[in-house]
N, C-alpha and C positions, 0 to 999 in steps of 0.2 A: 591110506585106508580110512576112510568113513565112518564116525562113530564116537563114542561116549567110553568113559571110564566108570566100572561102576565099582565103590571099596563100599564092604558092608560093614557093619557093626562091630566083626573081629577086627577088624583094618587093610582084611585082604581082598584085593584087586581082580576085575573082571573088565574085555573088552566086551562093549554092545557095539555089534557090528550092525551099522544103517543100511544096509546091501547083506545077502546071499554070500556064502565065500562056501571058494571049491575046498574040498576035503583036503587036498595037501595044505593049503595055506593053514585050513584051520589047525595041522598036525604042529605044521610049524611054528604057529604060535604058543601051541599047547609048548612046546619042548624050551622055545623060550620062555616060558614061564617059569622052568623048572631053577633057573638062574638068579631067582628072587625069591631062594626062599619060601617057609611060609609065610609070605604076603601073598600070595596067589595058590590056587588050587589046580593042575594043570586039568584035571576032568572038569572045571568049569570056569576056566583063565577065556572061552568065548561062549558068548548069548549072542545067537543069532536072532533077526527080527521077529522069527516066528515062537521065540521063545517063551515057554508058559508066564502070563502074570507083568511081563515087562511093560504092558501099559499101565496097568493098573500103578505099579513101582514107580514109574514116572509121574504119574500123577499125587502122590506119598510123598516122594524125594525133591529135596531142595538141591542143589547144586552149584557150583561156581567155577571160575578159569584158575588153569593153575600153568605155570610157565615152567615149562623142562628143557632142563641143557639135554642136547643131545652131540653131536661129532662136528654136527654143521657149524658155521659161523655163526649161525642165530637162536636163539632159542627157540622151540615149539610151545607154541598154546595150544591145551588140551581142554577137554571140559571134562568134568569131574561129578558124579553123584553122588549121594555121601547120605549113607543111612547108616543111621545110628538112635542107639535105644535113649540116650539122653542127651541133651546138647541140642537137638534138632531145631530152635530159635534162631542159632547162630549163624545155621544156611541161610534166613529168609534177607533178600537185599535190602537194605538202609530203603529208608523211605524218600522222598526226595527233596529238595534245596528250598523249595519253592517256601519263604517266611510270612507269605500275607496271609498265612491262615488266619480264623480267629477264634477265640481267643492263641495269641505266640504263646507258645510253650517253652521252658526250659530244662533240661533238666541237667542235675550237679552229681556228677559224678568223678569217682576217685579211684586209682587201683589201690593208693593206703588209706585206711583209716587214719586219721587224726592229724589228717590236713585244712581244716577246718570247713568243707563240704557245707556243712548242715549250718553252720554258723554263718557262713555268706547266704546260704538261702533264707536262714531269720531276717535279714541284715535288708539281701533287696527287699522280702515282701512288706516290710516294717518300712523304709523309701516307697515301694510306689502305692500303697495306703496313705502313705503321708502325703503324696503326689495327687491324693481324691478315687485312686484306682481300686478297684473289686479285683481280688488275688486269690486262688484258690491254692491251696497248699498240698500235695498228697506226697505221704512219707510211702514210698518203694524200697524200703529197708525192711525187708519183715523178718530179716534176723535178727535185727540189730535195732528195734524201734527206740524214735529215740524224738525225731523232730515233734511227734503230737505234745510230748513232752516238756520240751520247751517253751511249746505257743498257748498250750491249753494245762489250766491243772486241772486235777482228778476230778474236780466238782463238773468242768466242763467238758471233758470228754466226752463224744458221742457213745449209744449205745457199743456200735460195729464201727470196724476197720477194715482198712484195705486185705485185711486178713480173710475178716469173714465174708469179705466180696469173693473173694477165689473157692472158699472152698462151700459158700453155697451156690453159687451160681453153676458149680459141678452137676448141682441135682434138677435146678427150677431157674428160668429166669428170673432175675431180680425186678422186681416193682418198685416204684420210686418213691413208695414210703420206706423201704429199708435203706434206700439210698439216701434220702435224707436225712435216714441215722445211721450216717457213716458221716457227716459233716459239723463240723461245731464252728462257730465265728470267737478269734482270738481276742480277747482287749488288747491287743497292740493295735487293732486295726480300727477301732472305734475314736468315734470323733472327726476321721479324713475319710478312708477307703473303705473296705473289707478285707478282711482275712479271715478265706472261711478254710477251715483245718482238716483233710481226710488225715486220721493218723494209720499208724499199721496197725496197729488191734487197738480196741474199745474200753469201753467204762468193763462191760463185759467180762472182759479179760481179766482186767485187774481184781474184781467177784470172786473168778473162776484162772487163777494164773496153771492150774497145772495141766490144761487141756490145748494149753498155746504149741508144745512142741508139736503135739498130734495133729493140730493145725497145719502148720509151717512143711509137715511131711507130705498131708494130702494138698497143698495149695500149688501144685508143680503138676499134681498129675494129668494129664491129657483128657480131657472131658468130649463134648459134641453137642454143634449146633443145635437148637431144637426143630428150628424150622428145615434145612436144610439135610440135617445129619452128619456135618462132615464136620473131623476132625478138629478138637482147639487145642492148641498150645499154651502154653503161661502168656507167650508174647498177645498173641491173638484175642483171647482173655483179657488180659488186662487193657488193651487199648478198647475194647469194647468196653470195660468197666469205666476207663477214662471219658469215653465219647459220653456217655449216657452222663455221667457229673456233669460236666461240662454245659449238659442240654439243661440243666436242672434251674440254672441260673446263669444271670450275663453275664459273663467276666470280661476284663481286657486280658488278664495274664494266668497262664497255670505253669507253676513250679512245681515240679517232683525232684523228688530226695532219692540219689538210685543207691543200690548197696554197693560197697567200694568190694574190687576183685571182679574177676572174670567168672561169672559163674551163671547161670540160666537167667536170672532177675536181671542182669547186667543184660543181656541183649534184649528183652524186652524193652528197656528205658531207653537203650541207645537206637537200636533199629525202627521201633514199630511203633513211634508217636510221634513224627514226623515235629519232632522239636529239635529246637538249636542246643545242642550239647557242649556242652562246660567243662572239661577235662582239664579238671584240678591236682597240682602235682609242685609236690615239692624239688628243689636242685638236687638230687639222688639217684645215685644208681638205681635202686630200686625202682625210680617213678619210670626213670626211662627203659629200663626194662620192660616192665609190665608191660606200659605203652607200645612200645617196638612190638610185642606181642601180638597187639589189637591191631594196628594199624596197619601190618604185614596182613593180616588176616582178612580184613577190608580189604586191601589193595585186590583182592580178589575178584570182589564183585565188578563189573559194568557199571560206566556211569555215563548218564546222558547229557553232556555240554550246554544243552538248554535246562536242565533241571538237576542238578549239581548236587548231589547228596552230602559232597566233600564241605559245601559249603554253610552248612548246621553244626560244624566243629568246629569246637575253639580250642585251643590250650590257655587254662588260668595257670600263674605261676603263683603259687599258695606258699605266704611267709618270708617272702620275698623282701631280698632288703633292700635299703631307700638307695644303694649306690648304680649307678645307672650302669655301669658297666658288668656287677654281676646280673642284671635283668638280663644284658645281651646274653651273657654267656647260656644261661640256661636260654633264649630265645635259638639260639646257634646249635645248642646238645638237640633242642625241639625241633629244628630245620632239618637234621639230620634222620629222626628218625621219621618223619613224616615224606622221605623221598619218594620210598617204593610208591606213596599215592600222585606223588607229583609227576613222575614219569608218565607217557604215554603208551599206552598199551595197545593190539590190536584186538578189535571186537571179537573177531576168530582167524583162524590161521591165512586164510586167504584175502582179508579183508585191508584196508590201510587204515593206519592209526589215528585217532581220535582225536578231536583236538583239544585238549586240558590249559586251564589258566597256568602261568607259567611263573611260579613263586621264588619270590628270590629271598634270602636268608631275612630284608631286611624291608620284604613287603608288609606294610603295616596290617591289608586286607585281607594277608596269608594265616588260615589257621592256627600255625606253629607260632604267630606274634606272640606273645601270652602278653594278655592284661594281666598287669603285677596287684596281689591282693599283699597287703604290708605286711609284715612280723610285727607284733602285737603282745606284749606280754599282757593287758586287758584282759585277752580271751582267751586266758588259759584256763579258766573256770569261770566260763559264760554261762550263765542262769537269769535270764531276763526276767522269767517271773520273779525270781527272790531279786532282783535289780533290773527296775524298769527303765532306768535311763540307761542301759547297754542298748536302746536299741531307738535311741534318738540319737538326730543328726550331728551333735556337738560331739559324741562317743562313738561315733563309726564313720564320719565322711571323709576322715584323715586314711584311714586304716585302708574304705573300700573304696573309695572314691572312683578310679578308675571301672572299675567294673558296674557301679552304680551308672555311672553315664552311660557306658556302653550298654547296657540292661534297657534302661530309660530311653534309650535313642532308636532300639531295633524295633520294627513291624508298626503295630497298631498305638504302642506305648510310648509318648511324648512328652516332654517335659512340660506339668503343666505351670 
């Protein structure tokens, strides 16, 4: 039978039949439904084609494959719509492989806090400044802002932040004088490159700190095109917010700082700016939990052999210690749960399987390698402004080194 899976916002399930079906079949269905509970409703467990709204719903609904055991030897692949009142980012597919864009993007992201994320981000943009490079820095933390902090003090904080980008642009397009004051240039970056700072909220803020939650509550909500009229998301949003920085001035690199945890801001960073992602974790259960979480969840999406979305992920191994054989072991726990992506999937049930690079535990080029960032008692309280030589070469090329190269050698960005 022909058709689509559609689970609404409670979590319960409906067939969209692609074809007409005769009245017993549909009875039939109905009475199986009745066998799952409420997850299914049996007066509306089928939507026929002619069904009220069903295009319009398709064109709303994101979707992805989802692999069900059934009796046979093989699993079946189904396809899956998935409407739901928040989360809705999470459906849109990764953007794709392809790293010549320019300015290359990064962004550092954690599912723990206080892996040291934000602190390898000071760390390259401070290297390729040093390098003669123009870096833009944008903190995508707006729970938890923290990076503008670090790079900029309070004297030089921009007016606006990445804050006040989301929840004005809800009302007006933004013009590029307020976008200019969402930007400040750091003195780390003076004398070699640039580092120029979007933080998550402004000088502004700090004026006015008690209007920030109220902020942070409307900077999620779902807005709309001006020109167009259709629908924005957070994700949708903020890479539009990214594009237009970016136009403002030339960089070779933009680093974003994403918030650690699975939560709306996190698929924005990861999915919808087509940057090479950093997926920093420490040797813990936790780290590979989380991860297993994501990465199951991806395995979802379609990916295109010539344009490899797989291939914008990294795993950093954050605090990592200098013995080469604990690096394997967490490279081995990382091998593990990056399988479900490594398998080959069918595009749809009738189709034959795709053909996926084929990563073995101990492929260097394989996402799950993790570049080891060192264990560092240094930066247990890193404060470069109050100590500016935490972020010269003598006091971080031991620590970062690997990843420093690695950083330095990908797309546009060359050692100069």
């Amino acid at each position: 039978m022909a058709g689509q899976f559609l689970r609404n916002a409670s979590g319960q399930l409906a067939f969209i039949s692609a074809v007409p079906l005769d009245v017993h079949v549909q009875a039939s269905a109905r009475q199986a439904a009745l066998s799952i509970g409420h997850y299914a409703r049996p007066e509306s467990a089928i939507l026929l084609p002619d069904h009220p709204g069903l295009t319009s719903l398709r064109r709303q609904v994101c979707g992805y494959r989802e692999s069900i055991e059934l009796d046979s030897d093989s699993p079946c692949l189904v396809h899956i719509l998935e409407q739901r009142i928040v989360g809705q980012d999470w459906l849109h597919v990764p953007t794709g492989g392809d790293l010549s864009n320019d300015p290359i993007r990064y962004v550092f992201f954690s599912i723990k806090g206080g892996v040291g994320r934000s602190t390898a981000l000071a760390v390259c943009a401070a290297e390729l400044a040093r390098r003669g490079r123009k870096v833009l820095v944008i903190d995508l933390d707006l729970e938890a802002p923290g990076l503008g902090h670090m790079l900029l003090s309070d004297e030089l904080l921009p007016d606006y932040g990445l804050l006040d980008a989301h929840v004005e642009s809800q009302g007006v397009a933004l013009n590029d004088e307020f976008l200019y004051d969402m930007v400040a240039a750091s003195p780390f970056g003076r004398g070699h490159g640039l580092i120029d700072v979007v933080p998550a909220v402004g000088a502004l803020a700090l004026r006015h700190p008690a209007n920030v939650l109220a902020k942070i509550a409307r900077a999620y909500l779902e807005s709309h095109d001006e020109r167009t009229g259709q629908p924005l998301g957070f994700l949708d949003r903020n890479r539009q917010i990214t594009d237009r920085l970016t136009d403002l001035k030339r960089y070779d690199a933009v680093l974003i700082d994403a918030r650690a945890g699975l939560n709306e801001s996190t698929a924005a960073a990861l999915l919808g700016l087509e940057a090479r992602v950093l997926l920093f974790g420490e040797h813990t259960p936790q780290t590979f939990a989380g991860y297993r979480y994501l990465l199951a969840h991806l395995a979802r999406f379609e990916r295109d052999p010539s344009n490899d979305w797989l291939e914008r992920f990294q795993m950093i191994h954050a605090k990592a210690s200098v013995d080469a054989d604990e690096q394997q072991k967490f490279r081995d726990r990382a091998h593990e749960i990056f399988i479900p992506l490594y398998r080959e999937l069918p595009l749809d049930s009738s189709s034959d399987s795709i053909t996926l690079p084929e990563y073995s535990v101990d492929d260097i080029e394989a996402p799950h390698y993790a570049w080891p960032v060192l264990r560092d008692s240094n930066y247990v309280e890193f404060n470069p402004l109050a100590h500016p030589s935490e972020l010269t070469p003598d006091f971080y090329e031991r620590t970062y080194g690997v990843l420093l190269k690695q950083v330095c050698s990908l797309g546009t960005i060359s050692a100069a």
